[in-house]
GUTI-682594 format. One line per 3 residues: their letters; for each residue x, y, z of C-alpha. Coordinates in Angstrom, 3 decimals. Layout:
A = X,Y,Z  ...;
***
This chain:
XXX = 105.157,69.961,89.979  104.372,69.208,86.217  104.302,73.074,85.096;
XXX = 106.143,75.239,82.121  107.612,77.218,84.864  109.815,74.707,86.105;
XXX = 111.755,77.639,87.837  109.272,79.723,89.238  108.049,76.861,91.124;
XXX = 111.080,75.756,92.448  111.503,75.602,96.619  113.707,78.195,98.011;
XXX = 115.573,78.290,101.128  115.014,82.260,103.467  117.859,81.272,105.959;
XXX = 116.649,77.772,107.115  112.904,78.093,106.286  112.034,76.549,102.896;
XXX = 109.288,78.112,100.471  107.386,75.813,98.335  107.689,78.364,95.514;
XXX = 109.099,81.513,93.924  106.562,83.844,94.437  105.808,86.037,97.540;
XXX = 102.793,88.065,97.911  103.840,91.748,98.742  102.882,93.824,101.908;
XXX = 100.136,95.566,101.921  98.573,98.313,104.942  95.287,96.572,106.668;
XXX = 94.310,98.579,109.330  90.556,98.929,109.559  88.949,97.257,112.453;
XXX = 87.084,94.587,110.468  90.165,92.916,109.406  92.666,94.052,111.925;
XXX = 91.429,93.466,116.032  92.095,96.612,117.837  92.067,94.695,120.783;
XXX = 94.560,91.995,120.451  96.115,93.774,117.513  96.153,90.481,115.476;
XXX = 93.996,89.785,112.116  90.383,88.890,112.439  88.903,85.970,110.967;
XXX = 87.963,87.974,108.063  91.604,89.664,107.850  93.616,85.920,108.032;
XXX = 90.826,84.546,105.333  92.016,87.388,103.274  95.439,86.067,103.865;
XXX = 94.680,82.450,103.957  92.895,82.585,100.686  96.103,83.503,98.599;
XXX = 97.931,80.662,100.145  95.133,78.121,99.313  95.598,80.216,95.517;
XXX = 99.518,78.805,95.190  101.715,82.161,96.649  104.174,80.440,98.149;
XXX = 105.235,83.353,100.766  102.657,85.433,102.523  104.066,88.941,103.615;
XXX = 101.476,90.112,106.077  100.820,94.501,105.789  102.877,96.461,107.986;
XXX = 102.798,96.199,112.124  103.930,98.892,114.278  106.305,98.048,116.975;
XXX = 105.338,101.928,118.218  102.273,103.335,119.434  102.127,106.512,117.160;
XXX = 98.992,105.199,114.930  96.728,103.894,118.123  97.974,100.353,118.131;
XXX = 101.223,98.226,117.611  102.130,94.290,117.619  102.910,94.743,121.594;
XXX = 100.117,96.068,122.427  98.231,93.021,123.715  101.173,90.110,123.777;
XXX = 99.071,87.266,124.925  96.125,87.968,122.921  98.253,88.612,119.459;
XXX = 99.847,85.253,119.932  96.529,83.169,120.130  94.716,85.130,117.705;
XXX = 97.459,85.377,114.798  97.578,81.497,115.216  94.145,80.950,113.045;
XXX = 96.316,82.669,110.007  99.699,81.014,110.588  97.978,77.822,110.700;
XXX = 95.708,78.424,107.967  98.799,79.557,105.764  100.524,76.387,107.029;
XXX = 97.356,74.618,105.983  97.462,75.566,102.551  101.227,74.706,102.132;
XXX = 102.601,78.559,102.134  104.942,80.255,104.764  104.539,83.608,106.535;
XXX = 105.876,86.426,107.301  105.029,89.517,109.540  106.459,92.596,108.777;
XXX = 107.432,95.072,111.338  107.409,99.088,110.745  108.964,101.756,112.903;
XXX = 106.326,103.996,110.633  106.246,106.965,108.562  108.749,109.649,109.878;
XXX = 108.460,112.610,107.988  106.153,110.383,105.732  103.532,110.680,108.092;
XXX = 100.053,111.853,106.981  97.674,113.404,109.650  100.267,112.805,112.485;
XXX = 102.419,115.402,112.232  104.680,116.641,114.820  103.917,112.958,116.607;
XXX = 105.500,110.663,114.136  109.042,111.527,114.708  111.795,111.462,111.953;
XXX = 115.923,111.248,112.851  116.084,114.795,112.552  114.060,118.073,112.438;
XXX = 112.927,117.687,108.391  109.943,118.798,106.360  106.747,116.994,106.546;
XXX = 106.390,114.931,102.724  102.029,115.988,102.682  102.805,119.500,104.013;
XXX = 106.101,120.949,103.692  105.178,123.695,105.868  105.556,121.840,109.212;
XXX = 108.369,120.149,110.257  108.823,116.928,111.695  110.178,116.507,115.281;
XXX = 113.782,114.451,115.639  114.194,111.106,117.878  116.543,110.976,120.635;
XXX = 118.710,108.167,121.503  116.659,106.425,123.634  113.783,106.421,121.573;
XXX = 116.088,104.751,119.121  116.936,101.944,121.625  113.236,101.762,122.697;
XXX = 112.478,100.903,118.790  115.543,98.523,118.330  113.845,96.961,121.446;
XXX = 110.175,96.662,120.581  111.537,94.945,116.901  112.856,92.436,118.909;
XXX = 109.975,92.000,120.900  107.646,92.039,118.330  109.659,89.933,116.285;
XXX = 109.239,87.051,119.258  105.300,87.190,119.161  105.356,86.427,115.672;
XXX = 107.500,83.466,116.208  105.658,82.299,119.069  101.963,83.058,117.269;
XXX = 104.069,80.718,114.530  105.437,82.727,112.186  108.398,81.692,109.874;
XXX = 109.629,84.626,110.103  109.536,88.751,109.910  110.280,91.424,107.567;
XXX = 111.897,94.676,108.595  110.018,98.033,107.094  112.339,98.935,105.857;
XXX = 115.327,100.789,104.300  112.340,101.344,101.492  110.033,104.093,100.334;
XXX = 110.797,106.986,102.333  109.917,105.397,105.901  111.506,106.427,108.962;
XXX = 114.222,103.882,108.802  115.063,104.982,105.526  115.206,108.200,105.976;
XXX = 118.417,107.329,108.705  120.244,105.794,105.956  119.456,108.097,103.384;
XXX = 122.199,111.257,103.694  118.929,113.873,102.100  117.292,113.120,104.925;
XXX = 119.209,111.822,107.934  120.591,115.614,109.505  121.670,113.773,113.167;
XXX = 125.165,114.570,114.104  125.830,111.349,116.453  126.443,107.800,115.825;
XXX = 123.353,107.489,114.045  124.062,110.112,111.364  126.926,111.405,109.519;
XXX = 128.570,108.384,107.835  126.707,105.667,106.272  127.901,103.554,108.871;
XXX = 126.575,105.760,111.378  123.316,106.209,108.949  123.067,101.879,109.282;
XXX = 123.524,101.758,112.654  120.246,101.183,113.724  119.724,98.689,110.642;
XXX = 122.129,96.303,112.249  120.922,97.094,115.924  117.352,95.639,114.602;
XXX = 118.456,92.708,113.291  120.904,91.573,116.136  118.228,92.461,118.496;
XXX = 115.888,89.787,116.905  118.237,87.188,116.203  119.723,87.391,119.798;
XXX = 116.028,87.369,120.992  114.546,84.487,118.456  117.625,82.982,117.524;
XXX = 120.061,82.998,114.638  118.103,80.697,112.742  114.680,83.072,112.693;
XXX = 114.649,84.618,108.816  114.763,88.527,108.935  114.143,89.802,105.638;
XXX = 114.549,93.717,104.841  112.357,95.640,102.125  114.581,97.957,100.618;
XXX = 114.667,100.364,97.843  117.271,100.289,95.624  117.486,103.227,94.337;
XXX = 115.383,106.496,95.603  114.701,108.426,92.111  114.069,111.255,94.276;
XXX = 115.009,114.598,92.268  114.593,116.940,95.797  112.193,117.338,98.495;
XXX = 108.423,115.798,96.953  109.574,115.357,93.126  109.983,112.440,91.835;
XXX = 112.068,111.277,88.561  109.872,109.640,85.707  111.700,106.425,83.736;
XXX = 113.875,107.973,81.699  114.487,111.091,83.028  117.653,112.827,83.337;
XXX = 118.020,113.381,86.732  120.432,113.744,89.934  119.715,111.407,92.946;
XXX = 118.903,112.560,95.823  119.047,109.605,97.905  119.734,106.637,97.348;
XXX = 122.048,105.882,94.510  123.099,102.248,93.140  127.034,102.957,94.039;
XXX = 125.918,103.371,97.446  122.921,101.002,97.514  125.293,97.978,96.335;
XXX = 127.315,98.469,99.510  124.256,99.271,101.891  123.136,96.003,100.279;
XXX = 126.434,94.108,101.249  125.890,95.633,104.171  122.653,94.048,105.403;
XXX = 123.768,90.748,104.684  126.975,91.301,106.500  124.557,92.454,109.556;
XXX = 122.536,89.297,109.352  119.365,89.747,106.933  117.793,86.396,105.286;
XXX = 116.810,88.374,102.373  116.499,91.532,100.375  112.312,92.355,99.292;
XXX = 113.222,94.942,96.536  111.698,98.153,94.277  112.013,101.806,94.108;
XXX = 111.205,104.823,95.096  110.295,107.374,98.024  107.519,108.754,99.065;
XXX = 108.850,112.041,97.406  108.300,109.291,94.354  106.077,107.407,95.404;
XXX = 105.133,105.936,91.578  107.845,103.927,91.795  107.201,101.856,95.296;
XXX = 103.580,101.966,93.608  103.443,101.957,90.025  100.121,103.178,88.400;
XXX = 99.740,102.258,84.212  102.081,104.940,83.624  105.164,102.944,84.581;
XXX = 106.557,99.923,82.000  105.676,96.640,83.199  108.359,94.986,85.819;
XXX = 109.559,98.766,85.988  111.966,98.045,89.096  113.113,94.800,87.794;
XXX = 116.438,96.084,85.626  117.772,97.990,89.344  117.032,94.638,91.102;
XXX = 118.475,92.334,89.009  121.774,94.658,89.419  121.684,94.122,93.314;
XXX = 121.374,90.544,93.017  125.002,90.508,91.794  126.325,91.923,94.441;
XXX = 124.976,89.771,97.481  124.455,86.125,97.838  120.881,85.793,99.576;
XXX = 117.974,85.504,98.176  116.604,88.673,96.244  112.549,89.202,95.898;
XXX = 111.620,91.995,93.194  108.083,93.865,92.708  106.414,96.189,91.024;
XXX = 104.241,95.838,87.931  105.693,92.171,87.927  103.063,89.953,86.604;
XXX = 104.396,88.081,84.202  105.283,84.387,84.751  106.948,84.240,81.473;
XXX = 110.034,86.675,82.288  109.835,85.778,86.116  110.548,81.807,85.544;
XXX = 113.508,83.189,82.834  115.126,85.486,85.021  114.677,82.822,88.211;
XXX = 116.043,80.530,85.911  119.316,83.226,84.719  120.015,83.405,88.493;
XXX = 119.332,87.115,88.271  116.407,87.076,90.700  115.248,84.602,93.126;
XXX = 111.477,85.218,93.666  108.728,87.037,92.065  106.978,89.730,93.928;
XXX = 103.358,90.693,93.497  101.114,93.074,95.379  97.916,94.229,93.931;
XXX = 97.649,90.959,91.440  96.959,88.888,93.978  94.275,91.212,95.108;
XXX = 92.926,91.037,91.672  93.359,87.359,91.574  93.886,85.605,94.578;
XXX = 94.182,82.131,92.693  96.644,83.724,90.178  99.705,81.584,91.366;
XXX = 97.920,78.396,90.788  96.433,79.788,87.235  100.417,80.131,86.524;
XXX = 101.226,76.752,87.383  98.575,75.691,85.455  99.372,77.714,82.600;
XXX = 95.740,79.442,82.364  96.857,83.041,81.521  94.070,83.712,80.016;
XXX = 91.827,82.945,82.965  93.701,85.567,85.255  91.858,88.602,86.376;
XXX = 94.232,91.464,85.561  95.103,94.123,88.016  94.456,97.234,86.095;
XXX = 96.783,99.391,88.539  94.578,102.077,89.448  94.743,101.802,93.087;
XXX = 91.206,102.694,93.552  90.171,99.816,96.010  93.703,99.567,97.579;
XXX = 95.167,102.243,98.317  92.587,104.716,98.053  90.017,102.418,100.066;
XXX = 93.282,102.454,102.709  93.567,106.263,103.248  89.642,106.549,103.105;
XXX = 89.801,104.359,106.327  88.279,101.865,104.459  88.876,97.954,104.346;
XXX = 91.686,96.837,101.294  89.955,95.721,98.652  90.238,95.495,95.234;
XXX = 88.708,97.772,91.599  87.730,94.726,90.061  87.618,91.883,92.913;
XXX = 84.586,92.989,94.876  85.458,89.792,97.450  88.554,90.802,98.170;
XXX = 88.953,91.235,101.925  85.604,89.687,101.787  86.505,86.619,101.029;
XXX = 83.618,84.535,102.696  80.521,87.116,103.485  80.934,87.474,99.579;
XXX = 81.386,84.182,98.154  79.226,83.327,95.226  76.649,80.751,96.315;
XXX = 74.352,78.458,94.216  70.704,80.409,94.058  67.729,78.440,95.749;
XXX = 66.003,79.410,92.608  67.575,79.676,89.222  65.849,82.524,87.234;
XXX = 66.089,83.770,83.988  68.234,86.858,84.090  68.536,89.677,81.309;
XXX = 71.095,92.152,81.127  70.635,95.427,78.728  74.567,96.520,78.119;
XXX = 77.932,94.885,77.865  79.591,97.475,79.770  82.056,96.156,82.350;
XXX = 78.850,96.510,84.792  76.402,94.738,82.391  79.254,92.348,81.981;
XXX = 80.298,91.596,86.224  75.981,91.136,86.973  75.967,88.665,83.565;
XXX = 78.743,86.792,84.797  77.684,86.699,88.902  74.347,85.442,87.861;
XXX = 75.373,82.678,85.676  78.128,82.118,88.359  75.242,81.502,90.661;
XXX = 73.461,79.356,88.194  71.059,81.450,86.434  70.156,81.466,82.647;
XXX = 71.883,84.816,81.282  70.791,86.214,78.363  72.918,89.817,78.003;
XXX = 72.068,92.477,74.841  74.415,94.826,73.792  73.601,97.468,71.006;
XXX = 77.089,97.695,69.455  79.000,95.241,68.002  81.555,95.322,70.327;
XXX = 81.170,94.298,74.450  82.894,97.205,76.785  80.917,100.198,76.509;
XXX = 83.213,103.146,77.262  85.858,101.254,78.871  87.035,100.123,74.974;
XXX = 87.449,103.371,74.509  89.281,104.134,78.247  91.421,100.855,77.408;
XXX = 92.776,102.287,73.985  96.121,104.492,75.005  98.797,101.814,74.564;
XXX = 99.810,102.107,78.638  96.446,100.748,79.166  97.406,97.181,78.281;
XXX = 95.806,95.813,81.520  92.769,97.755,80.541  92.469,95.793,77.268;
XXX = 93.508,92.638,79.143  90.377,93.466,81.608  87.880,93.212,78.304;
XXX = 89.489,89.846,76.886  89.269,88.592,80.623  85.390,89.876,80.592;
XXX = 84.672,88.028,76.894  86.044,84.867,78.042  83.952,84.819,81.122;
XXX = 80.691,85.178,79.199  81.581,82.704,76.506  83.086,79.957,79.467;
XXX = 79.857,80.430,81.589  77.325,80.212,78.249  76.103,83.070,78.499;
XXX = 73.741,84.220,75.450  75.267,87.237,74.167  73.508,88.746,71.213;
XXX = 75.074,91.863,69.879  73.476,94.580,67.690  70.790,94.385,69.683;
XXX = 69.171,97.488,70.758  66.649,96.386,73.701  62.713,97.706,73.746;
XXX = 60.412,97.401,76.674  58.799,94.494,74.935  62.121,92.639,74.938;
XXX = 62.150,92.694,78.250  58.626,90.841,79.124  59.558,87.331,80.513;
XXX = 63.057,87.627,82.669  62.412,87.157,86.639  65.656,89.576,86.876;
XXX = 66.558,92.479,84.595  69.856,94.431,84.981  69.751,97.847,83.371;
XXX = 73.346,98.735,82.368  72.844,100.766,79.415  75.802,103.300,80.054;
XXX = 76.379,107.250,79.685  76.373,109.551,76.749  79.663,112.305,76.711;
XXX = 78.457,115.725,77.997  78.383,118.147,75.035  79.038,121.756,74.957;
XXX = 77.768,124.450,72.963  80.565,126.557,72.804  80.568,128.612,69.625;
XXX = 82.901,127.065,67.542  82.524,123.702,68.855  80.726,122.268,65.840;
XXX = 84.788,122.405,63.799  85.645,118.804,62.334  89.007,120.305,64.492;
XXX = 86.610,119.586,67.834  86.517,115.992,68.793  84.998,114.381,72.223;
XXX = 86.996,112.021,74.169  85.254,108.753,73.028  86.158,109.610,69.647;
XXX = 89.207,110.868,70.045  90.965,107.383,71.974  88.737,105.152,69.426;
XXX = 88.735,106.394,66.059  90.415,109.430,65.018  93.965,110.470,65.160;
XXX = 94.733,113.980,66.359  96.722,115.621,63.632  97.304,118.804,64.329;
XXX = 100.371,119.807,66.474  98.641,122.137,68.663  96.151,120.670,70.356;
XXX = 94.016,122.392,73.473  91.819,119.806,75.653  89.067,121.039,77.416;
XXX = 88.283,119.163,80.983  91.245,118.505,83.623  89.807,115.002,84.730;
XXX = 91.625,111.899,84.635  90.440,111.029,81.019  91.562,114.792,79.761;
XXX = 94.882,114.681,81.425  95.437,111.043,79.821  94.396,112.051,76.745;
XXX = 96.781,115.358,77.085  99.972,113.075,78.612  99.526,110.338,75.467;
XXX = 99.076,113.321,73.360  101.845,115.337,74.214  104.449,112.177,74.534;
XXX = 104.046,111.721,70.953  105.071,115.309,70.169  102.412,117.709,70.138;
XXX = 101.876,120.801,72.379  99.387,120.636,74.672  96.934,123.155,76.942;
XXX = 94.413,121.784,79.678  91.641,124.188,80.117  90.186,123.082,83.130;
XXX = 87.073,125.321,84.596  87.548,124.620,88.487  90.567,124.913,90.841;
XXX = 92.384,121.805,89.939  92.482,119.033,87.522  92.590,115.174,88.423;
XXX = 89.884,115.855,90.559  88.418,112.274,90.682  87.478,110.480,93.879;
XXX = 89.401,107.970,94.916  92.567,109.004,92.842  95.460,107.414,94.504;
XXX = 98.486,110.023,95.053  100.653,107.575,93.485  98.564,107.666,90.311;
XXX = 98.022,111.347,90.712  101.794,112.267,91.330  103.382,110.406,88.989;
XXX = 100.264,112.117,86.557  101.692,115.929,87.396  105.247,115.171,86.745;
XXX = 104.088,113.704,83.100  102.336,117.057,82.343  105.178,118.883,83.898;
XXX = 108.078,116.726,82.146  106.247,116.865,78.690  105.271,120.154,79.110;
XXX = 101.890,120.618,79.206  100.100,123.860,79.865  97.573,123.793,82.384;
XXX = 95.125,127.117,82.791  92.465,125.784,85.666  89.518,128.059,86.466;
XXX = 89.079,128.749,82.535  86.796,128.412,80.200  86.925,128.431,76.348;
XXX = 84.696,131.088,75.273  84.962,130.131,71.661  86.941,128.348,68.732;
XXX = 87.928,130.212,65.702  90.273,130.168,62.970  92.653,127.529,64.457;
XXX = 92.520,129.869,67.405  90.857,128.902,71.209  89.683,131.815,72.913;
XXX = 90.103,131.445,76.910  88.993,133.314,80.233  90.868,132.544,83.251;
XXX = 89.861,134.256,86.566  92.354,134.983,88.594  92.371,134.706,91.646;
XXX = 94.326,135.650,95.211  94.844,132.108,96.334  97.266,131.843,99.675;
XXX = 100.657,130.222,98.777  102.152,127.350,100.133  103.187,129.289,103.261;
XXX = 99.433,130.340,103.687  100.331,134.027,102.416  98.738,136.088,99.471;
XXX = 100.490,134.999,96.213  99.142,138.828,94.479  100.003,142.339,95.787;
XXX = 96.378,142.944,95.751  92.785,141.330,96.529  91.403,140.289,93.467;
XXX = 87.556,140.609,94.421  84.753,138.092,95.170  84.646,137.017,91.556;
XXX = 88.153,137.116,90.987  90.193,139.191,87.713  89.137,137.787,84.348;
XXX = 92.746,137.100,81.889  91.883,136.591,78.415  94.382,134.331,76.472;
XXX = 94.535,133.162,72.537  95.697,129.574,72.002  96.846,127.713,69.031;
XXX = 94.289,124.746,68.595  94.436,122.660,65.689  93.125,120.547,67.464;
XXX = 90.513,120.540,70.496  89.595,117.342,72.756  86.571,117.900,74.475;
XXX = 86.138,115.946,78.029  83.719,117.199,80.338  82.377,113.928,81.469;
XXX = 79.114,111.685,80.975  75.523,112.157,81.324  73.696,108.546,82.335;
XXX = 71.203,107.052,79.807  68.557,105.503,82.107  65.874,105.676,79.666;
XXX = 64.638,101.881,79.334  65.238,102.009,82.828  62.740,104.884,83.170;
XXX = 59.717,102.847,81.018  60.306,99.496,83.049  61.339,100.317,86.349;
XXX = 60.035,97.708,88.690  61.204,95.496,91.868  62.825,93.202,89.962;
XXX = 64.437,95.751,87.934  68.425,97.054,89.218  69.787,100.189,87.334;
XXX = 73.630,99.504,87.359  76.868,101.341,86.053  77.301,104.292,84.445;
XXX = 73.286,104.695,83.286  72.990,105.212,87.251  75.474,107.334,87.925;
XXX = 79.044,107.794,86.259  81.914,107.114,87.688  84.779,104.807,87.303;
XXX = 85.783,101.201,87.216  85.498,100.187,90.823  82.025,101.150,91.068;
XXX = 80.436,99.576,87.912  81.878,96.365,89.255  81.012,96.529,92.849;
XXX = 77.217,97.608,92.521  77.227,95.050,89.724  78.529,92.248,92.240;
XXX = 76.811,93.156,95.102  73.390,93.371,93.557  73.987,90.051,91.177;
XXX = 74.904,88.073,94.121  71.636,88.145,96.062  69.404,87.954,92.976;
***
């Protein structure tokens, strides 16, 4: 293949099945009945498409989401034997189609991981639940242990007859239930599968000599591991950086477990961080530096000889081909880009950067669709998991289309239409296309963010569509379009707290975009995602820092991913950020912020009072005097719906945030959906 990385798309050998290139999509959890049967326990049409789709994009490995070999969740791979094998067959052919390779991987779930199966998941020993350390988790006994060892080899043979190339073990990785027997923090048994870490790998090796004895020495097994935990005790994590002491997994020990699994008969090592206690790592949200696992992965390679996959944040074709090329990594791992951008492998080869759809990490319509129950999908791919109900189709009738805004939402309808073949004239009032997201995109860990935009401009110059900025619309702008898409935004919710009229008291919008926060105490008022950015990027570079949040908790925002949200607290906790939650400012004066907090008799974590006393229905009011020279004000948006209001019609779709504000993943999706049956 004629491509700049020569490396990168290079054939590699997983035992004796060869890949066509370096780069492996990464496991991801589909579950919901629309993409996973519940009656033959394989992927439906719709669930292998989803599959099939980043084959046909260039990925040369597929690493199907995790399969249970147990029961505990409703289902697992043996389940239904005969009809697994002749269903699975559409995507392992359909891979094999495309030119890619497969793998299934197989979990022995959550352990103390578990979340709304407590007390039935079970974990090697009696340990505290990781969502609610009040309850503990039950222990396995033996033969459960051989019963699991058993079904991986079972499992492990459906997959090769359904034709498979090959399964991956979940995993000594992330906190799961077999990591938590190799892991000393966690593993408490005191029989041959606890104590020393050869005891703690015992059932590691069972798995794999189970399979191979049952499929044969030459079926790949590949393990996803963690290399190192960055746990800093029971549900904290460590931040990058941080000074710290491991409580799991450390690299002295994780270079022999490493050794180890080779030694036992693994294919290959599918490598990040993290725990579920830090779960930022096995998931990195925009907080984390790009390729943030890469440096601990690169350090296993040099201790084992087969071939080494690494993930997280890793999107960059640039440093994958150079360290492929180094020999310090063998293939490039990528999980929510090629959600994003299911043809991003071929856009590599090609060398179209600029026509990838970024990833933004924000876990919105992955993981948080996942724990809603919801299918996987994707913030900014609205097809994903969809891949042929939503497929953009020529219209019968080509139209002319106006949008009002170039907002991300005015932005997705201008580009579906024009995808679809309509003429696409978009207005935007500013001279600048984003709306708020430019000013969402600004804090320098938003670099995907600000890839997003340049992703969005390109689109709408490479599909012609007529952009005219500085353009405020008026109702008799809009006489002549078959279509109009009203996308015309949110203004930022002001207060009129006495005081609030200081030059000291900026709003969010203006605060990321256009003026630098001076002053080295600074207080923001509103605990939302955007205030608790602002306060993290704010605090990092030195200042001190109070959230004044007026309900029970801050990050309240649908949809927040706990990966995103966790990794969130231990910022504000690690840089020191005061949080006071039901408060309000009462007023600003003299460099001073004047605060009521009610306080209140909340239970504690062991569902007992936390005061001596009851506190009343209203709660006891604490005054408090803060240091602001500065204030951030961000209380949210207010929509601006009114052109929508003087033209409302059939043929007229109010979009975005001028519906209703939100986030990302909605301005896109309503923008989609709506645009493609126009």
């Amino acid at each position: 293949m004629e491509t700049k990385y020569q490396a990168l798309f290079s054939p590699l050998k997983i035992g004796p099945v060869e890949v066509p290139n370096r780069i492996a999509m990464m496991p991801m959890g589909v579950f919901s009945p629309r993409l996973l049967s519940m009656e033959t326990i394989a992927y439906t049409k719709d669930g292998a498409d989803y599959y099939i789709e980043r084959a046909k994009g260039g990925t040369g490995l597929i690493i199907t989401g995790l399969m249970p070999v147990v029961d505990n969740m409703g289902f697992c791979i043996l389940s239904n034997p005969e009809g697994y094998v002749k269903d699975m067959k559409y995507l392992t052919e359909g891979v094999h189609a495309a030119g890619s390779k497969v793998f299934v991987q197989l979990t022995a779930l959550t352990g103390r991981a578990n979340h709304g199966l407590t007390g039935i998941t079970p974990a090697p020993a009696p340990i505290q639940n990781v969502w609610d350390p009040t309850k503990i988790d039950i222990g396995m006994t033996k033969d459960e242990i051989h019963q699991y060892v058993k079904n991986f080899a079972e499992g492990a043979k459906l997959v090769q007859e359904a034709g498979g190339d090959g399964v991956e073990i979940h995993a000594v990785h992330e906190g799961y239930l077999l990591d938590q027997f190799v892991i000393s923090f966690f593993n408490r048994r005191t029989d041959e599968y606890g104590g020393s870490l050869e005891n703690r790998l015992r059932i590691i090796k069972e798995i794999v000599e189970a399979i191979k004895e049952k499929c044969g020495a030459d079926f790949p097994v590949s393990m996803r591991y963690s290399v190192k935990s960055y746990i800093k005790d029971f549900n904290r994590g460590a931040i990058p950086g941080e000074e710290f002491e491991e409580k799991g997994r450390d690299y002295e020990e994780s270079f022999v477990v490493a050794k180890k699994l080779e030694e036992f008969g693994y294919d290959m090592l599918n490598c990040d961080n993290g725990s579920y206690d830090s779960w930022f790592w096995a998931h990195p949200p925009m907080y984390m530096p790009k390729a943030c696992n890469l440096e601990d992965v690169i350090k296993l390679k040099s201790v084992v000889d087969i071939p080494i996959v690494c993930a997280g944040r890793f999107d960059d074709p640039e440093l994958a081909n150079r360290v492929i090329e180094e020999g310090q990594l063998d293939m490039m791992g990528m999980g929510r880009p090629l959600l994003a951008d299911p043809e991003i492998a071929n856009k590599f080869a090609d060398g179209r950067l600029a026509d990838v759809r970024p990833c933004i990490y924000c876990h919105q319509g992955c993981l948080g669709r996942i724990f809603q129950g919801k299918d996987i999908s994707c913030a900014v791919n609205p097809a994903c998991g969809r891949e042929k109900s939503f497929a953009l189709t020529p219209a019968k009738t080509p139209k002319k289309v106006l949008v009002v805004g170039g907002g991300i939402g005015g932005m997705e309808a201008a580009r579906v239409a024009a995808i679809r073949g309509h003429q696409v004239d978009l207005v935007e009032k500013t001279d600048q296309l984003g709306g708020v997201f430019v000013a969402a995109a600004t804090p320098d860990f938003k670099e995907d963010d600000r890839q997003l935009l340049e992703w969005y401009k390109k689109q709408m110059k490479d599909l012609a569509i007529n952009v005219q900025m500085n353009t405020e619309a008026t109702e008799a702008m809009t006489q002549g379009y078959d279509e109009i898409f009203v996308a015309t935004g949110a203004n930022e919710r002001k207060l009129t707290t006495p005081g609030f009229d200081s030059d000291h008291v900026t709003y969010a919008i203006e605060a990321l975009r256009y003026k630098e926060i001076t002053g080295e105490n600074v207080v923001i008022v509103g605990g939302g995602l955007t205030g608790c950015e602002i306060a993290y990027d704010l605090a990092r570079k030195g200042k001190k820092v109070t959230i004044i949040e007026a309900s029970e908790t801050i990050l309240n925002a649908f949809g927040l991913s706990a990966a995103n949200y966790n990794m969130m607290m231990e910022l504000l906790d690690y840089y020191n950020v005061r949080v006071i939650k039901n408060a309000v400012v009462d007023k600003y004066e003299n460099g001073v912020a004047y605060v009521t907090e009610t306080i209140k008799n909340y239970p504690n974590v062991a569902n007992r009072a936390q005061h001596m006393f009851a506190l009343g229905v209203q709660g006891m009011p604490k005054p408090h005097e803060i240091p602001a020279d500065n204030i951030v004000v961000s209380v949210g948006y207010l929509p601006d719906d009114r052109l929508y209001q003087s033209i409302k019609g059939e043929q007229v779709y109010l979009i975005g945030d001028a519906k209703k504000p939100t986030n990302v993943m909605d301005a896109i999706w309503a923008a989609y959906e709506t645009a493609m049956k126009v």
